[in-house]
N, C-alpha and C positions, 0 to 999 in steps of 0.2 A: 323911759318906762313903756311907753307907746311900741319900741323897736320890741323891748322883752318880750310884751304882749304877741305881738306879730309872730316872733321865732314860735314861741310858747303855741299859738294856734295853729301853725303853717305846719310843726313838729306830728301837732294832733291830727289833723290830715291828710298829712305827707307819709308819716313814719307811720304812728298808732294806726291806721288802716291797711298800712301792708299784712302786719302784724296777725292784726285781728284776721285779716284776709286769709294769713298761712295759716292762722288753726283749723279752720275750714279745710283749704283747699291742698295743703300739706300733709294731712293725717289719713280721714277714711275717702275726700272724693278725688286720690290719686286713681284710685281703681276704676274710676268711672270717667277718666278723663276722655278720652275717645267720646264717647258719649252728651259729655259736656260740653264738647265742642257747640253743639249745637246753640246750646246755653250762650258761648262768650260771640257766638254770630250773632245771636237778638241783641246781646246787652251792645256787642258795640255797635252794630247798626242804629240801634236808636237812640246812645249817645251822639251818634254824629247828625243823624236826621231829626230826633228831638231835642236836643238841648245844643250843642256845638254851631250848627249851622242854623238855628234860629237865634240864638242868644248872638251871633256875628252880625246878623239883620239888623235885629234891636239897639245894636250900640251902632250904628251908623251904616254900617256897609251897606252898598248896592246891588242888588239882587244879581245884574251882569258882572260884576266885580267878584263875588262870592262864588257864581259859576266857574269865570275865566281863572280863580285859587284854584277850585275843586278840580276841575279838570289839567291846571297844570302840577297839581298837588300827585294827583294818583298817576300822570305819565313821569313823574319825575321818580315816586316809588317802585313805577315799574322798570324804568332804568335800575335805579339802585338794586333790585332784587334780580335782573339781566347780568349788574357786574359781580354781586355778590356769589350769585350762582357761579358765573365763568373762576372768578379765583377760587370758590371751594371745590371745583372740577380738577381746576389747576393745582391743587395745594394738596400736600400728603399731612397735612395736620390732622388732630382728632376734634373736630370741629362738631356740634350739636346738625343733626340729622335736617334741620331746615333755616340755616343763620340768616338769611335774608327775612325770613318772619321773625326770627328773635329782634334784629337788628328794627326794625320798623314794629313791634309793641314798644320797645321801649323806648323811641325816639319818638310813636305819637304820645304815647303816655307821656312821657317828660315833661313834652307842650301843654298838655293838656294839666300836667300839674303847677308847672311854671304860669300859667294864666289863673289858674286859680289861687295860687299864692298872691297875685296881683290886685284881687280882688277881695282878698281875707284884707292884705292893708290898706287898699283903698276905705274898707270899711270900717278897721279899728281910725282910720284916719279922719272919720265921719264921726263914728262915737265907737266907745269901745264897744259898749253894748252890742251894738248891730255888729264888733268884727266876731266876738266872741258864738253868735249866733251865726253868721256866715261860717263859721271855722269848722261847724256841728251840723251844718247843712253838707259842708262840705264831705268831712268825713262819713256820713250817713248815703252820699252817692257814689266815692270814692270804693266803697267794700264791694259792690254788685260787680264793677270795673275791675279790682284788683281781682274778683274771684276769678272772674272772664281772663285776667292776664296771665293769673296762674295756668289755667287751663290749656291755653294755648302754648305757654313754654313749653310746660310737659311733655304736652303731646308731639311737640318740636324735638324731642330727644333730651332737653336741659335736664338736670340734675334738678332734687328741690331744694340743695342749698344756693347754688349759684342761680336758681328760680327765684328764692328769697331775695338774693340779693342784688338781683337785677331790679327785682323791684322797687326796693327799700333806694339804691339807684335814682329811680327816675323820681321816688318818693322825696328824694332829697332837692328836686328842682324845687318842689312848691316854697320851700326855705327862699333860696334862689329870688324865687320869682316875690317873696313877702319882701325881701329886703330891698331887690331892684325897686317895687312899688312904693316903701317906705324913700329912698333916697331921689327918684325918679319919677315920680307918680305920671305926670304931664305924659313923656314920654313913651311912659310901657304903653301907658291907657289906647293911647294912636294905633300902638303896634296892637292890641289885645283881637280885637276881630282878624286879623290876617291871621296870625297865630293858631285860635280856635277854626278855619277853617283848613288852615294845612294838618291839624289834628284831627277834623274829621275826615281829612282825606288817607289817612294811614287807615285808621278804623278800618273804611270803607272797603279800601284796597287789601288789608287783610280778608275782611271777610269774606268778601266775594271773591279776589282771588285766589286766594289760598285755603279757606276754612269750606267754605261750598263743595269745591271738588272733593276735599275729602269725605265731605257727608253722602256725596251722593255715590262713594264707592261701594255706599252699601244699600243695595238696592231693594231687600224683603220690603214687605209691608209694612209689617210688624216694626222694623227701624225706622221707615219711613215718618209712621205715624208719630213713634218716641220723638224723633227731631223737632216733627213741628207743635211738640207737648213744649219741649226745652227751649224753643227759639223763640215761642210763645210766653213763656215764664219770663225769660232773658229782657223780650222789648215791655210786658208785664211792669216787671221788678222797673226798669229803669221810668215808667208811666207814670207809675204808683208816688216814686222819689221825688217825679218834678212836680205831682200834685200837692206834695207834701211840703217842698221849696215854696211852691207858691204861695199855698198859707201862708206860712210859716212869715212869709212878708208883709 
């Protein structure tokens, strides 16, 4: 019963937030995706500097430990997005206009939902009560994130079905990660701070690598200003979530 519960929650956070995600960002803010960019640079920057790499601290890690992730986290995405680029140079396929950022949203996203599926069963494991409220906290952080992810395929060239279902994809780690934590609790928990730090090192590495340069291609005022409205909302939205998490405990 405990396991149903689990799927049942992990489902409502993993899936039911892509979802909700795509009515949004599937419909009318396609047109404004350029723009939003700015938006998925705040939310994931301050998923990784407010919640990721402090909730890493909090479950044990060592502040040099966490450094020595973060730093070989982003030189290891910067290889991967070195080899990525060298084959889509090399390759005559019809590949999305920037695959090494498609590749790395949805490999930190995945992390990042596979830990939190860890944490929905750690908590039905506790009482149900608390997983059922962790599951709703969950999804309530998950939509600013999925918005952000949306945004960012888009604007990578991806299509919005195969946008959906990259994400619905990495939606389905948190399953993943409820059931490893149901059969494995001991173990995942060890692994959960390394995890949440190699997740905020994709964030990070998107953003500033890759999401930055393109905001700053547009150099008026009038853009300029827009951005730091949207990057402002972005790390805003994700402030607001973790004030509400905290209550909420």
């Amino acid at each position: 019963m405990i396991l149903l519960s689990i799927l049942a929650a992990t489902l409502l956070g993993g899936i039911v937030s892509v979802f909700l995600a795509a009515l949004l960002s599937l419909t009318w803010l396609p047109r404004f995706a350029d723009r939003m960019l700015a938006y998925a640079v705040g939310v994931l920057l301050a998923f990784a500097f407010l919640s990721l790499l402090p909730e890493s601290l909090e479950l044990g890690l060592e502040p040099m430990r966490v450094g020595q992730l973060l730093l070989a986290g982003i030189v290891a995405f910067f290889l991967l997005e070195k080899a990525a680029l060298w084959r889509h140079d090399h390759s005559h396929g019809s590949l999305a206009a920037h695959p090494p950022r498609v590749a790395m949203i949805v490999i930190g996203d995945g992390l990042h939902n596979f830990v939190d599926g860890v944490l929905i069963a750690a908590a039905f494991l506790v009482d149900p009560a608390l997983g059922w409220a962790t599951a709703i906290a969950v999804l309530t952080h998950e939509l600013p994130q999925e918005i952000g992810d949306f945004m960012v395929l888009l604007s990578a060239g991806v299509g919005k079905a195969k946008a959906l279902a990259l994400n619905a994809l990495s939606g389905v780690t948190m399953m993943l990660g409820g059931v490893a934590g149901y059969f494995a609790l001991d173990g995942m928990q060890a692994a959960v701070p390394y995890v949440l730090v190699i997740a905020a090192a994709s964030f990070i590495y998107i953003a500033v690598a890759d999401l930055v340069p393109e905001l700053h291609r547009h150099r008026h005022l009038g853009n300029a200003s827009g951005q730091l409205v949207l990057l402002a909302a972005g790390i805003g939205t994700v402030h607001l979530i973790g004030l509400f998490a905290h209550h909420s405990h």
